[in-house]
ROVO-930240 format. One line per field, with one value per atom (N, C-alpha, C, CB): atom name; residue in one letter; residue number from 1; z, x, y. Coordinates in nm, 2 decimals, padded with zeros to 4 digits. Glycine has a CB too. Layout:
<vonus>
a <- c(CA/...) $
r <- c(a/...) $
k <- c(NUM/...) $
z <- c(Z/...) $
x <- c(X/...) $
y <- c(Y/...) $
</vonus>
This chain:
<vonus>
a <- c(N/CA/C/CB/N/CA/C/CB/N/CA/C/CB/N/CA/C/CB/N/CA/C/CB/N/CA/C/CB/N/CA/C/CB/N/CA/C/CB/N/CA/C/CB/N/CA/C/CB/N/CA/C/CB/N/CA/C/CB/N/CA/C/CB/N/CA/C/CB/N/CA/C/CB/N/CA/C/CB/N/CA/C/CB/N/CA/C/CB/N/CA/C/CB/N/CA/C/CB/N/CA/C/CB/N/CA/C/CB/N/CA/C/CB/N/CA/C/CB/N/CA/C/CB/N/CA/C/CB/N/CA/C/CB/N/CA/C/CB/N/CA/C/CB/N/CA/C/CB/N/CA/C/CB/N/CA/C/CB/N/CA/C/CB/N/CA/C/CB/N/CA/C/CB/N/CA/C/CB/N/CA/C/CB/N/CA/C/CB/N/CA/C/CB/N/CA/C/CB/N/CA/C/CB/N/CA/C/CB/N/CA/C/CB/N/CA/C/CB/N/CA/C/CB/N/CA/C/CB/N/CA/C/CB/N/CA/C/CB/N/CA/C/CB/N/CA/C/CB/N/CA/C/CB/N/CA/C/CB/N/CA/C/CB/N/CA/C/CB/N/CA/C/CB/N/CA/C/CB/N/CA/C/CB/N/CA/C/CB/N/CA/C/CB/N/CA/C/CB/N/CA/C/CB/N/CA/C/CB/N/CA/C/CB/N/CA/C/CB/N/CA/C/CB/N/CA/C/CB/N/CA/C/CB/N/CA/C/CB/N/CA/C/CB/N/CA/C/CB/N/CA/C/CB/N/CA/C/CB/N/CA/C/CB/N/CA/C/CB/N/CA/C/CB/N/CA/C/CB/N/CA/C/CB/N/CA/C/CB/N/CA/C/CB/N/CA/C/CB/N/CA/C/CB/N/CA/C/CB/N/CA/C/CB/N/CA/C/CB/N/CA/C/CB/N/CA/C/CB/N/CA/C/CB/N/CA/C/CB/N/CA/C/CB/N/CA/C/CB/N/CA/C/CB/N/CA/C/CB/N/CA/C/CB/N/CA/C/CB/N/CA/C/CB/N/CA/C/CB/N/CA/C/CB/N/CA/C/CB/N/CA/C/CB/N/CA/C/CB/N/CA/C/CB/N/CA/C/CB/N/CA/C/CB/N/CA/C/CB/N/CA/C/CB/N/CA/C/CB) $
r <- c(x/x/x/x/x/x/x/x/x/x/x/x/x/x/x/x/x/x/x/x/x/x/x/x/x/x/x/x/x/x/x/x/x/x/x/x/x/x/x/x/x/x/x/x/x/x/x/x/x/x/x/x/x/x/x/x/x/x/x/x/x/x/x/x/x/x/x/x/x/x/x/x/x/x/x/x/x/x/x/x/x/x/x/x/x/x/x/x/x/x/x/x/x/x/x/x/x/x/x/x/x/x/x/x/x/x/x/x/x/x/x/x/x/x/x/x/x/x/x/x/x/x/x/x/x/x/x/x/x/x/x/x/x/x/x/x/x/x/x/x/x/x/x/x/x/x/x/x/x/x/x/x/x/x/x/x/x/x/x/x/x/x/x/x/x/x/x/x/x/x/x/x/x/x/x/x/x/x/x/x/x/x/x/x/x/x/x/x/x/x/x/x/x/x/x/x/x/x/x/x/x/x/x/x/x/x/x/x/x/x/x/x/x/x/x/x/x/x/x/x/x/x/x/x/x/x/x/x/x/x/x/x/x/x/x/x/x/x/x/x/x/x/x/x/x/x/x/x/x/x/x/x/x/x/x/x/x/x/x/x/x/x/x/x/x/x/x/x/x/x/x/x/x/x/x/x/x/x/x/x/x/x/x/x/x/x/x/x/x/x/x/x/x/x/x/x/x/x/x/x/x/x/x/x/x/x/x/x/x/x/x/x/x/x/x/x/x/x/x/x/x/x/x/x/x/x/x/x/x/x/x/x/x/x/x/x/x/x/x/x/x/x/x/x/x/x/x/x/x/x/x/x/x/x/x/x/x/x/x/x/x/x/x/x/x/x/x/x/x/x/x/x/x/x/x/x/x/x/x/x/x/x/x/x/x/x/x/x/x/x/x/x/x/x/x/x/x/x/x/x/x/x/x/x/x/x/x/x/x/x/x/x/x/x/x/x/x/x/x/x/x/x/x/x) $
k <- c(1/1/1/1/2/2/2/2/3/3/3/3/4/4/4/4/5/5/5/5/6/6/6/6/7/7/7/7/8/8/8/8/9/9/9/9/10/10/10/10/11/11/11/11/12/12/12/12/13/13/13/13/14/14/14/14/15/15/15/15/16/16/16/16/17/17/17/17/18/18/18/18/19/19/19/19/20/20/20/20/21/21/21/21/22/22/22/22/23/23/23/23/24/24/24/24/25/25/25/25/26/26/26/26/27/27/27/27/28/28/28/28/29/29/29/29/30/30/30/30/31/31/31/31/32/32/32/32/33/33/33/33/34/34/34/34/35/35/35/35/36/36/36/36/37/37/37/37/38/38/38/38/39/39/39/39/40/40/40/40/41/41/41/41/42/42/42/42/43/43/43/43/44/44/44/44/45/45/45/45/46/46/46/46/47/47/47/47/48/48/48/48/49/49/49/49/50/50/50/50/51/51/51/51/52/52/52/52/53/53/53/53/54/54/54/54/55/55/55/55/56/56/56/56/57/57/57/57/58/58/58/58/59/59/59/59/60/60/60/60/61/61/61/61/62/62/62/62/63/63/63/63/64/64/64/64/65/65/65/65/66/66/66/66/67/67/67/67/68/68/68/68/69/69/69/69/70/70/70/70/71/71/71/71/72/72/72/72/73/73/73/73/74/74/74/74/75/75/75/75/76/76/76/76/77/77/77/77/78/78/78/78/79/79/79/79/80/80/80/80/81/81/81/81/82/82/82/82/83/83/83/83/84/84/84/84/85/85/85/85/86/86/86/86/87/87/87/87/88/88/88/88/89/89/89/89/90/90/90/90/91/91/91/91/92/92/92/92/93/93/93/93/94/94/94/94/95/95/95/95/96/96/96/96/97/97/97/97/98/98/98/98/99/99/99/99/100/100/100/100/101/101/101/101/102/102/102/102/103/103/103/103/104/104/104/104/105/105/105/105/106/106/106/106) $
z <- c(00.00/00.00/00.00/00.12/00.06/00.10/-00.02/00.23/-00.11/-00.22/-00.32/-00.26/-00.30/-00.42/-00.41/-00.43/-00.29/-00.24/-00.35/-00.10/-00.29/-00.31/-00.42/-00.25/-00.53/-00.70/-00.73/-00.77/-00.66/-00.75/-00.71/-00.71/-00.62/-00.61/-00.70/-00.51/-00.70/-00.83/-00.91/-00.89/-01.00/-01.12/-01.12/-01.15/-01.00/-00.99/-01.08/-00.77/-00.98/-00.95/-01.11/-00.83/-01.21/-01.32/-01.39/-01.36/-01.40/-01.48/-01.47/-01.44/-01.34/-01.32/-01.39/-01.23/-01.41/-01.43/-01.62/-01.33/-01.68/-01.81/-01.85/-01.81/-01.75/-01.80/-01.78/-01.74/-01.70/-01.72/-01.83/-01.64/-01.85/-01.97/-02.08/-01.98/-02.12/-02.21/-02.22/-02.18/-02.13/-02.11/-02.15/-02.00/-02.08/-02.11/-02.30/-02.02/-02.30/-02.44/-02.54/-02.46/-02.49/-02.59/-02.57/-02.51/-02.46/-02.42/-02.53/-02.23/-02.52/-02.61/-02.78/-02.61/-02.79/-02.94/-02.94/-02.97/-02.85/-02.89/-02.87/-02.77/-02.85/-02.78/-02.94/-02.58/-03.03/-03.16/-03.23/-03.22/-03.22/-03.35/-03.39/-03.31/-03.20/-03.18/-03.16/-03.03/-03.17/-03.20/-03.02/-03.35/-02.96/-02.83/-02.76/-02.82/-02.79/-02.74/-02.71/-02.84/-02.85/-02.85/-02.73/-03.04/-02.78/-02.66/-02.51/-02.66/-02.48/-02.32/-02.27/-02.28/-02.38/-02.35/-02.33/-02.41/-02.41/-02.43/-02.35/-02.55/-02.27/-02.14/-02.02/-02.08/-02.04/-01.87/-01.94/-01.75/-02.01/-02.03/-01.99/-02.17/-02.03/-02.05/-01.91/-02.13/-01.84/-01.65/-01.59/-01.55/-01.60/-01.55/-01.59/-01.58/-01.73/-01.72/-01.66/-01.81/-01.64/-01.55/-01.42/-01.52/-01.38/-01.19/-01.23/-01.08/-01.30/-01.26/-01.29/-01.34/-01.37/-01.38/-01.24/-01.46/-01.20/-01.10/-00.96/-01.10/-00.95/-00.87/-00.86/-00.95/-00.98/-01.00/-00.95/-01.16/-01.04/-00.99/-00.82/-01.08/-00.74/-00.62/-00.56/-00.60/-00.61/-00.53/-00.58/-00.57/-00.68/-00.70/-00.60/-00.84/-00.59/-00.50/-00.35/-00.52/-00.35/-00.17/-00.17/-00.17/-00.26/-00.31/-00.26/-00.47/-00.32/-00.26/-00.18/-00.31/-00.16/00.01/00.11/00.06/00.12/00.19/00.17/00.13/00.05/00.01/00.10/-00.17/00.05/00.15/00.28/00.14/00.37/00.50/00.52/00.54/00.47/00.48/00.47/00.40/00.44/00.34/00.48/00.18/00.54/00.64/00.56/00.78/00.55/00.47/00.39/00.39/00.35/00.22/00.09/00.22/00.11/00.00/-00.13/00.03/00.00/-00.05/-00.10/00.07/-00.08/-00.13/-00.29/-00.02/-00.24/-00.39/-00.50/-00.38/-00.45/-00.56/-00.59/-00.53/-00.52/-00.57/-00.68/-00.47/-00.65/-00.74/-00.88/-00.67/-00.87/-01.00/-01.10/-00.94/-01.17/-01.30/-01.33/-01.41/-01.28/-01.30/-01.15/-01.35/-01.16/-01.01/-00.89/-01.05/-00.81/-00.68/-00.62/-00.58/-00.67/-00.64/-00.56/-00.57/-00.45/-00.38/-00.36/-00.23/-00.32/-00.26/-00.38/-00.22/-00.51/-00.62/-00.69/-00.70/-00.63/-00.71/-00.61/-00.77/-00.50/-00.42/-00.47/-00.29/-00.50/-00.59/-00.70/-00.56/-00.77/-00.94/-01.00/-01.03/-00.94/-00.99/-00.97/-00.88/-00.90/-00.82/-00.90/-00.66/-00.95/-01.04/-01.17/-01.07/-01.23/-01.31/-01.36/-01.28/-01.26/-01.25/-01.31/-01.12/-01.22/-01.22/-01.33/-01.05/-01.39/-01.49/-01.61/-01.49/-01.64/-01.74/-01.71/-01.74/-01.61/-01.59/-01.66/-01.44/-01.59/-01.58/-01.75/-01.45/-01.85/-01.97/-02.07/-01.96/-02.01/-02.11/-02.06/-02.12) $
x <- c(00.08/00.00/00.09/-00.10/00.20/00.29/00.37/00.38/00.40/00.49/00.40/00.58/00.30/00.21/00.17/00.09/00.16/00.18/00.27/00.24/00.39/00.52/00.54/00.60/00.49/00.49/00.45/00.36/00.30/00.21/00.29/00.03/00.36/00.46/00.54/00.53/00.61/00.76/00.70/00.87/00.56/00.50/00.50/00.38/00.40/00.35/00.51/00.32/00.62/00.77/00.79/00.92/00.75/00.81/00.75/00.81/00.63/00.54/00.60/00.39/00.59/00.64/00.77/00.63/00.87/00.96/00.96/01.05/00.91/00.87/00.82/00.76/00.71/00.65/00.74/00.51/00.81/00.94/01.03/01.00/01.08/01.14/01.07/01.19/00.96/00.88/00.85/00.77/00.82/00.84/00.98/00.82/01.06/01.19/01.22/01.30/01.21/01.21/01.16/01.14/01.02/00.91/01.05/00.70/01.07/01.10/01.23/01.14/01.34/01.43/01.39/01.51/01.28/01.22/01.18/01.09/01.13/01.04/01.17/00.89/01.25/01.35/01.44/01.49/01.44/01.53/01.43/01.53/01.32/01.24/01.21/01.08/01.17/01.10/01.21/01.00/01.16/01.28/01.26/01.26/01.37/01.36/01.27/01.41/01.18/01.08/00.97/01.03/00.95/00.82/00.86/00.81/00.99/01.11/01.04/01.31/01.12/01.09/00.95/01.12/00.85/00.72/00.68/00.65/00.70/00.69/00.74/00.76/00.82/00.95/00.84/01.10/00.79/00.74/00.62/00.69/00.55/00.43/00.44/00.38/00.56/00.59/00.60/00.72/00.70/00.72/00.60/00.81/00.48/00.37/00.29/00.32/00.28/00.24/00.29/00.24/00.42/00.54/00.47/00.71/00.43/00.43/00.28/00.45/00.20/00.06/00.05/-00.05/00.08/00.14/00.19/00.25/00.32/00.37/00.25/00.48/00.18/00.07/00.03/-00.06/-00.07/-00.18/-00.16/-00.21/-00.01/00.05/00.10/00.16/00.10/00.14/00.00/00.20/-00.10/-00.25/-00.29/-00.37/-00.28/-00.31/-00.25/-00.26/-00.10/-00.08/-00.13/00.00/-00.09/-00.21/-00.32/-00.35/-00.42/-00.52/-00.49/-00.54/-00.44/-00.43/-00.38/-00.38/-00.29/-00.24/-00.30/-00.21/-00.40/-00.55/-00.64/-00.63/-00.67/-00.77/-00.71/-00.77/-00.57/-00.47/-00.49/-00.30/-00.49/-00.52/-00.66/-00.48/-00.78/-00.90/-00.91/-00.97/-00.91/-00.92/-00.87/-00.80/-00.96/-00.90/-00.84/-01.00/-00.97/-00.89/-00.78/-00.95/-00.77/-00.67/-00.75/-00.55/-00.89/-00.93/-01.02/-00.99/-01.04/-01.06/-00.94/-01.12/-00.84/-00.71/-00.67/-00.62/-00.69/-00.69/-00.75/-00.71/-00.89/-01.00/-01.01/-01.12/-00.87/-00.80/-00.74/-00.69/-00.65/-00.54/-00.56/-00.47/-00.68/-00.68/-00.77/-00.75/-00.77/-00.85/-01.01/-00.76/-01.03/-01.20/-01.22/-01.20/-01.38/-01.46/-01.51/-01.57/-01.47/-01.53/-01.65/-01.46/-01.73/-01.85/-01.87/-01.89/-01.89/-01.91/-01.77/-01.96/-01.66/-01.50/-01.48/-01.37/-01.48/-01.44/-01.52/-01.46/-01.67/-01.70/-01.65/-01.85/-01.63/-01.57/-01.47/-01.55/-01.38/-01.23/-01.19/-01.14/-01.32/-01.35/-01.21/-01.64/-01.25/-01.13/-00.98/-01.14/-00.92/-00.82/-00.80/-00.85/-00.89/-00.85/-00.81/-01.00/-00.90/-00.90/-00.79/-00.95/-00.66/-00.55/-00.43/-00.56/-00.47/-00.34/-00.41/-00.30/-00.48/-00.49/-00.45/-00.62/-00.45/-00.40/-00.26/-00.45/-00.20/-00.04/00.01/00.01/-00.07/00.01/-00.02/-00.06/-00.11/-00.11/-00.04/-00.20/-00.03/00.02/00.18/-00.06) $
y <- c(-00.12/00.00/00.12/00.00/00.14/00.25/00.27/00.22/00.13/00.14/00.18/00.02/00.17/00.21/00.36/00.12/00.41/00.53/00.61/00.52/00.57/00.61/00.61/00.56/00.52/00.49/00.63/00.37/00.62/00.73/00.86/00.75/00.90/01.01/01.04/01.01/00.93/00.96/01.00/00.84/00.90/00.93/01.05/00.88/01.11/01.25/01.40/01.25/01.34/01.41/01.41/01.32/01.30/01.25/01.33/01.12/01.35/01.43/01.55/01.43/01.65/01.75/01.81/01.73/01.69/01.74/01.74/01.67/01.64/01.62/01.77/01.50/01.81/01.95/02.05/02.00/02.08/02.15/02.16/02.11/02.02/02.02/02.06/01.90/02.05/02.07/02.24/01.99/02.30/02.42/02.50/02.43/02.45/02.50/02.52/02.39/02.38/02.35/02.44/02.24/02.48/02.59/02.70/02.67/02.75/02.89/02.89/02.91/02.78/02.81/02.85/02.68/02.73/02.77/02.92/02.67/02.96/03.11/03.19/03.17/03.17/03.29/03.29/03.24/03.16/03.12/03.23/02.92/03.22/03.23/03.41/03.13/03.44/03.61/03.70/03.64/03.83/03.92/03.96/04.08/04.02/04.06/04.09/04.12/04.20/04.25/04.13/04.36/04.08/03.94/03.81/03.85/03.78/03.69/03.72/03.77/03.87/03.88/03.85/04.02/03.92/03.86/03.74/03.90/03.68/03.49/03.44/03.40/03.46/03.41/03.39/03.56/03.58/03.57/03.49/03.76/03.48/03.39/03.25/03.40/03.23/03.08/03.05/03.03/03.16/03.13/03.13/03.25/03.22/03.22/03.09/03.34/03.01/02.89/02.78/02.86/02.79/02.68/02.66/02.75/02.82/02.83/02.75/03.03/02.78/02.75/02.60/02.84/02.54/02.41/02.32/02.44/02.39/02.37/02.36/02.47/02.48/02.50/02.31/02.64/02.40/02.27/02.11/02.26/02.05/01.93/01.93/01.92/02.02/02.04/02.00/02.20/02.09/02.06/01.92/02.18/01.87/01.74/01.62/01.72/01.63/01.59/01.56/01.62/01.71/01.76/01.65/01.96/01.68/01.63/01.45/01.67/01.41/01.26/01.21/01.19/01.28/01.29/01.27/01.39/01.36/01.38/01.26/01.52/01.23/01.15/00.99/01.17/00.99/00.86/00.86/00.86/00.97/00.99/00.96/01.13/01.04/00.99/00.86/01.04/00.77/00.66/00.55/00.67/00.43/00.39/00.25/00.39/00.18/00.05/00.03/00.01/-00.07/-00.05/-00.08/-00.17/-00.16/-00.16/-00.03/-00.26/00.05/00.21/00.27/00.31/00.27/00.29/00.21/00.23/00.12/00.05/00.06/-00.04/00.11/00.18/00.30/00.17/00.37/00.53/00.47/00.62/00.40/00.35/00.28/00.25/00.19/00.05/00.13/-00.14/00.15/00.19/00.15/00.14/00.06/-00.02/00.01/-00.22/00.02/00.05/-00.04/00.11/-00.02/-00.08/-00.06/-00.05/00.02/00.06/00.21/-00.05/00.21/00.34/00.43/00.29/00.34/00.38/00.44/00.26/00.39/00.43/00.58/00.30/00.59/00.65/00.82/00.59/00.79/00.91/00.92/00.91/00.85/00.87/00.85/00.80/00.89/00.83/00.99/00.87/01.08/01.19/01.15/01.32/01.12/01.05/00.94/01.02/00.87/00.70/00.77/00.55/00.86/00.93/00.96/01.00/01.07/01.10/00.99/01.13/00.89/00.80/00.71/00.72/00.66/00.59/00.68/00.52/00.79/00.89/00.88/01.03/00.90/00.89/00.77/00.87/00.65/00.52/00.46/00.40/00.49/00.51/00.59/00.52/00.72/00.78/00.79/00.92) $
</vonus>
């Protein structure tokens, strides 16, 4: 239960850092392509998408965190985690299954 915890973290850390790189990546392209003026603008746009990004994957995390603490069993845990539904557990954590079956797929 704890390593599976701990899975969905790294995933979480992995994503994060993917969108970083991906960001970064644009920023070089736009900085190749725009003349200065357009550049500096594209930069802070791009940093302001980074942080809100950054945000969002931060509160997601929170988000499950919480949802792991709530959660007494393990088998309500599990029906955060597994992609097909458990019935009730699942449909409280239908957002949360949601999440990690898009990770663990894509």
């Amino acid at each position: 239960m704890l390593m599976k915890m701990v899975v969905v973290m790294m995933m979480m850390m992995m994503m994060m850092m993917m969108m970083m790189m991906m960001m970064m990546m644009m920023m070089m392209m736009m900085m190749m392509m725009m003349m200065r003026m357009m550049m500096m603008m594209m930069m802070m746009m791009m940093m302001m998408m980074m942080m809100m990004v950054m945000m969002m994957m931060t509160m997601m995390m929170l988000m499950m965190t919480m949802m792991m603490m709530t959660t007494t069993t393990t088998t309500t845990i599990k029906c955060a985690f597994l992609p097909h539904d458990n019935g009730l557990a699942f449909a409280r954590k239908n957002y949360a299954a949601k999440c990690i079956s898009g990770v663990t797929i894509n």
